[in-house]
C-alpha positions in Angstrom: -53.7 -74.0 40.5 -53.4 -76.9 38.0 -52.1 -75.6 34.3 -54.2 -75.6 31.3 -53.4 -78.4 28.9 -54.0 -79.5 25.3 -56.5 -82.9 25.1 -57.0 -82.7 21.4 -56.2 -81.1 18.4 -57.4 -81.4 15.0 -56.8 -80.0 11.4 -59.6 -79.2 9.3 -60.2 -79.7 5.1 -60.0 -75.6 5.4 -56.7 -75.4 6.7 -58.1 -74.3 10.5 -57.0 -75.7 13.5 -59.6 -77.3 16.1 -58.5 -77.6 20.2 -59.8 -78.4 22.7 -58.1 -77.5 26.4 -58.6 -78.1 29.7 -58.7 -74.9 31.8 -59.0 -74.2 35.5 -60.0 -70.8 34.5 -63.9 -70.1 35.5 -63.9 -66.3 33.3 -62.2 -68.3 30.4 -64.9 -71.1 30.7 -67.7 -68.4 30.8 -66.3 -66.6 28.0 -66.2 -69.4 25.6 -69.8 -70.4 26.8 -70.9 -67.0 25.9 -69.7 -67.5 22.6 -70.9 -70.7 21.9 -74.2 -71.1 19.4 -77.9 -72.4 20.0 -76.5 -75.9 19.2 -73.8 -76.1 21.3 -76.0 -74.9 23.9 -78.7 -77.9 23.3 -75.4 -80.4 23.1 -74.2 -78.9 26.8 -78.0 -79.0 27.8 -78.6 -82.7 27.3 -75.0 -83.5 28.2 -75.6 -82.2 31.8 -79.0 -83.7 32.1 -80.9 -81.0 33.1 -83.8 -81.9 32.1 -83.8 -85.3 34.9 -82.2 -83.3 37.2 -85.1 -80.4 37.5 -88.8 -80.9 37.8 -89.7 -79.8 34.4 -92.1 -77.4 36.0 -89.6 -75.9 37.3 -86.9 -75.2 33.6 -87.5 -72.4 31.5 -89.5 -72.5 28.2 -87.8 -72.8 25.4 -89.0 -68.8 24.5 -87.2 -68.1 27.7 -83.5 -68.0 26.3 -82.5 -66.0 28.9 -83.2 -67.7 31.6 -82.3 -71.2 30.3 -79.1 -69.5 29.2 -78.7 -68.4 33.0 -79.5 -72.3 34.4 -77.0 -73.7 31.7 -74.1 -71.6 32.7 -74.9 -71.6 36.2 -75.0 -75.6 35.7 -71.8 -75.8 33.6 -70.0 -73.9 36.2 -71.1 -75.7 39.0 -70.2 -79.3 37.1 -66.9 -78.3 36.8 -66.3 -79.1 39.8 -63.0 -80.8 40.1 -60.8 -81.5 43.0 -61.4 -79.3 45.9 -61.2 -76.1 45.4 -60.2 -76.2 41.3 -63.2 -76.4 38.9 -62.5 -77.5 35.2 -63.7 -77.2 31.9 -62.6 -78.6 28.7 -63.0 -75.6 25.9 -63.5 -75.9 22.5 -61.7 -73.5 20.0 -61.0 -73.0 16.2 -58.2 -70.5 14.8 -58.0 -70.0 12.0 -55.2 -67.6 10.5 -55.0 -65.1 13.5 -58.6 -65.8 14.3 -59.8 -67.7 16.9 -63.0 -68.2 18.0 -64.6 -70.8 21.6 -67.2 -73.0 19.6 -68.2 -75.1 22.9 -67.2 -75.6 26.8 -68.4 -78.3 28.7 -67.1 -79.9 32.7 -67.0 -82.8 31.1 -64.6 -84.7 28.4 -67.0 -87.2 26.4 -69.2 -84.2 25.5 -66.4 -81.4 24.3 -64.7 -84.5 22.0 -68.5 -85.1 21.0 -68.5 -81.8 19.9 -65.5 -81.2 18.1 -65.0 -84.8 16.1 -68.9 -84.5 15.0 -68.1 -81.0 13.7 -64.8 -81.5 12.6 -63.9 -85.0 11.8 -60.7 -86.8 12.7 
């Protein structure tokens, strides 16, 4: 398996560090996407295009977290798809001191550097 390597990393005004990696590592991706917020999660829904790529019918309601939680992992995962058989996922993280803490995790580059330099400017 490929190794995990460093894309981008960024200081922030309060002295914390912002990374983001890419991982071949499904449980680390689903770990970090079960950590991310209600705003990450819209940021990964629209950056996958689930909406086109269902019959709206067919998607959750937004009173439904559960289940649109479910399709956007399931999604994510499946997206990562990167040369047979690895999968990939770049993985947004913030430490600071001793603490760190997966912010966002997307298949796909332009959305995870979306992420981090509208949160955390360059």
């Amino acid at each position: 398996m490929p190794e995990q390597e460093t894309f981008l990393e960024l200081q922030t005004p309060d002295g914390a560090s912002v990374t983001i990696i890419k991982t071949y590592d499904q449980q680390l991706a689903r770990e970090a996407f079960g950590q991310m917020d209600a705003e990450a999660k819209d940021l990964l829904w629209k950056s996958l295009k689930i909406e086109t790529a269902y019959d709206p019918t067919d998607l959750p309601t937004l009173d439904e977290q559960e289940a649109r939680d479910s399709l956007l992992l399931d999604e994510m995962t499946e997206q990562g798809r990167d040369i047979w058989p690895n999968f990939s996922y770049f993985v947004v993280s913030r430490r600071t001191g001793r603490q760190m803490e997966f912010l966002y995790v997307s298949p796909d580059w332009p959305s995870a550097d979306e992420y981090a330099t509208t949160h955390f400017r360059r």
